[in-house]
PLY file of the C-alpha trace (Angstrom):
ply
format ascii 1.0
element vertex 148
property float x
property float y
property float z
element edge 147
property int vertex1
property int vertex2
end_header
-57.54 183.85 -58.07
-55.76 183.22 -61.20
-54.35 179.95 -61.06
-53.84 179.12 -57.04
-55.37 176.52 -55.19
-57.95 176.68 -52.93
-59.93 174.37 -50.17
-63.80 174.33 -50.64
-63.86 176.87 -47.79
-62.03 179.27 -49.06
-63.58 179.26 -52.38
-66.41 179.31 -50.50
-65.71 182.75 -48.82
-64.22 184.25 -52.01
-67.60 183.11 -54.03
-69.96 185.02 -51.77
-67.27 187.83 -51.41
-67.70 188.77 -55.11
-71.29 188.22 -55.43
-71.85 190.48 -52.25
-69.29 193.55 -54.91
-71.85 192.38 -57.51
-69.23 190.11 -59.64
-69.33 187.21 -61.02
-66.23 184.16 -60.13
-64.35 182.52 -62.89
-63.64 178.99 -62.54
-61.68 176.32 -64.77
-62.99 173.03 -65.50
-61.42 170.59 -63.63
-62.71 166.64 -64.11
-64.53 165.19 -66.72
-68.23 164.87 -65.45
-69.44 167.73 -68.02
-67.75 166.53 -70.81
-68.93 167.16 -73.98
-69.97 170.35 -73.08
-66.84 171.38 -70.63
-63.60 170.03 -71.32
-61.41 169.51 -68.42
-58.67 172.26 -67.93
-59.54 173.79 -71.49
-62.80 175.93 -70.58
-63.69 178.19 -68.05
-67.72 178.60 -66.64
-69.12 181.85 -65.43
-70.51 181.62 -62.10
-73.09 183.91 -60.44
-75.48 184.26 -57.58
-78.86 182.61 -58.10
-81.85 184.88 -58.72
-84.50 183.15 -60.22
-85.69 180.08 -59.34
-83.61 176.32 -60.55
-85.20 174.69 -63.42
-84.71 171.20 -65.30
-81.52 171.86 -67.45
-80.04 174.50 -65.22
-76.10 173.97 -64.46
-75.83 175.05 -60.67
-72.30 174.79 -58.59
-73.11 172.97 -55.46
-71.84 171.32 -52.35
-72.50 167.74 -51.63
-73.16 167.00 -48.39
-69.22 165.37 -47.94
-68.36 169.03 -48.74
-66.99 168.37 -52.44
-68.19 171.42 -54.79
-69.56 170.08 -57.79
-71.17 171.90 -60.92
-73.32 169.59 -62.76
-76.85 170.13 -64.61
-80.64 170.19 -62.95
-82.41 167.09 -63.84
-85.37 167.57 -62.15
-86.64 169.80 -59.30
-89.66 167.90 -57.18
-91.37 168.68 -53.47
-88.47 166.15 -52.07
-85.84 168.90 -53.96
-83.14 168.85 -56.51
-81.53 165.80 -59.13
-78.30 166.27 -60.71
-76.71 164.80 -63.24
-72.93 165.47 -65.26
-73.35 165.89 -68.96
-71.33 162.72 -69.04
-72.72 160.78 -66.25
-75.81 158.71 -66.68
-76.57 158.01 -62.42
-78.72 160.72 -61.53
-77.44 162.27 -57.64
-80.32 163.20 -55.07
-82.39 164.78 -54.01
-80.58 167.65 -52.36
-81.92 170.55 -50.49
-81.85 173.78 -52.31
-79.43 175.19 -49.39
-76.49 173.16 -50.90
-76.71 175.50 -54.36
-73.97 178.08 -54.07
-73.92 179.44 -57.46
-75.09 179.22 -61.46
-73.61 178.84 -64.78
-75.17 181.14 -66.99
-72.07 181.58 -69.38
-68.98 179.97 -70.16
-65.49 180.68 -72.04
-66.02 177.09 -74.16
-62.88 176.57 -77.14
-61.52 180.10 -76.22
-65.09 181.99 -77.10
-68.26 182.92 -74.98
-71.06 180.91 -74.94
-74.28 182.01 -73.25
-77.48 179.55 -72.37
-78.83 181.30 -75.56
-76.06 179.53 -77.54
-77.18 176.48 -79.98
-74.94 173.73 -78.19
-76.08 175.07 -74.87
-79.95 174.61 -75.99
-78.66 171.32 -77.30
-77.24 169.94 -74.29
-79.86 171.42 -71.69
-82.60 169.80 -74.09
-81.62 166.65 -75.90
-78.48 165.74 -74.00
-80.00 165.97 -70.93
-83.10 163.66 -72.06
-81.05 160.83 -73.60
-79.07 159.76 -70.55
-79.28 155.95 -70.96
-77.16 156.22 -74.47
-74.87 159.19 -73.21
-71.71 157.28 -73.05
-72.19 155.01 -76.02
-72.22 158.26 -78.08
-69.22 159.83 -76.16
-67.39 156.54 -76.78
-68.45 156.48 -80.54
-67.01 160.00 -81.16
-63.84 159.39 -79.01
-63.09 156.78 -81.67
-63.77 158.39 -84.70
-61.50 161.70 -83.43
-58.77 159.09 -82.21
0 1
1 2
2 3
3 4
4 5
5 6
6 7
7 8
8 9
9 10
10 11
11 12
12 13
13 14
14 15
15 16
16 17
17 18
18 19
19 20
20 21
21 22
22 23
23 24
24 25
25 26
26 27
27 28
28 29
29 30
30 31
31 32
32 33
33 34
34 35
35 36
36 37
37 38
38 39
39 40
40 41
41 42
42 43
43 44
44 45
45 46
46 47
47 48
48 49
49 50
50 51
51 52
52 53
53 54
54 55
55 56
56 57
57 58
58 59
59 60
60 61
61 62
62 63
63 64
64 65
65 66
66 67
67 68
68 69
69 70
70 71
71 72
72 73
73 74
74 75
75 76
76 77
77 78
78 79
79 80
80 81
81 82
82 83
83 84
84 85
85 86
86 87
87 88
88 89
89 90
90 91
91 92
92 93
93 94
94 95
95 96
96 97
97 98
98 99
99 100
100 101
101 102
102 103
103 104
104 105
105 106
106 107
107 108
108 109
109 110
110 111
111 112
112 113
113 114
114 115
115 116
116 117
117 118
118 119
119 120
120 121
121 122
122 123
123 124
124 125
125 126
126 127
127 128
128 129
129 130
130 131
131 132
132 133
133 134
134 135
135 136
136 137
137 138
138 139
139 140
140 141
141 142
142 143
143 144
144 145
145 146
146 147
């Protein structure tokens, strides 16, 4: 699975194939909806099967109902069921049934080194990130100068 190409499907079938051998599925970053945390085409998440319950500030891999897979963070979980949101997004998307989850981040290969949810910047971004939506992209915007 290196670096082909595959249809939602597919990836699909080759997710639940490795969880059923007890492994866990590698997948690159591609977009920009979890920037600052995951950069596009520069970091890698760690997906596995879900086996604890989803709670606010989870990331979760998912299928929207138009059958795009999307990984994106737990906003809140109600009766109605689950809100997402991108670490760079500020429109929260939902609620969606808990039968479109198909897998969780629970580590990541972030700048070339492991990062766990134990990690500082995760805490930071599962936490504070994830409670300041309304001035996300001011801040992303502010620090896009100041590196440019």
């Amino acid at each position: 699975m290196n670096n082909e190409l595959y249809s939602a499907d597919d990836f699909i079938k080759i997710l639940n194939n490795k969880f059923n051998n007890d492994e866990s599925v590698k997948l690159k970053i591609t977009g920009n909806s979890m920037v600052p945390l995951f950069v596009h085409k520069r970091d890698t998440v760690i997906l596995t099967p879900v086996t604890d319950d989803i709670k606010k500030g989870d990331i979760i891999f998912y299928r929207r109902k138009n059958g795009k897979c999307v990984l994106h963070r737990v906003k809140k979980v109600t009766t109605e069921g689950l809100y997402f949101v991108g670490d760079s997004q500020t429109r929260i998307e939902g609620p969606l049934d808990k039968s479109c989850i198909l897998a969780k981040c629970n580590s990541a290969i972030r700048k070339g080194r492991l990062i766990t949810e134990k990690n500082l910047i995760w805490h930071f971004f599962r936490i504070i990130w994830l409670n300041i939506i309304p001035v996300r992209l001011p801040i992303i915007r502010f620090i896009s100068k100041i590196k440019n």
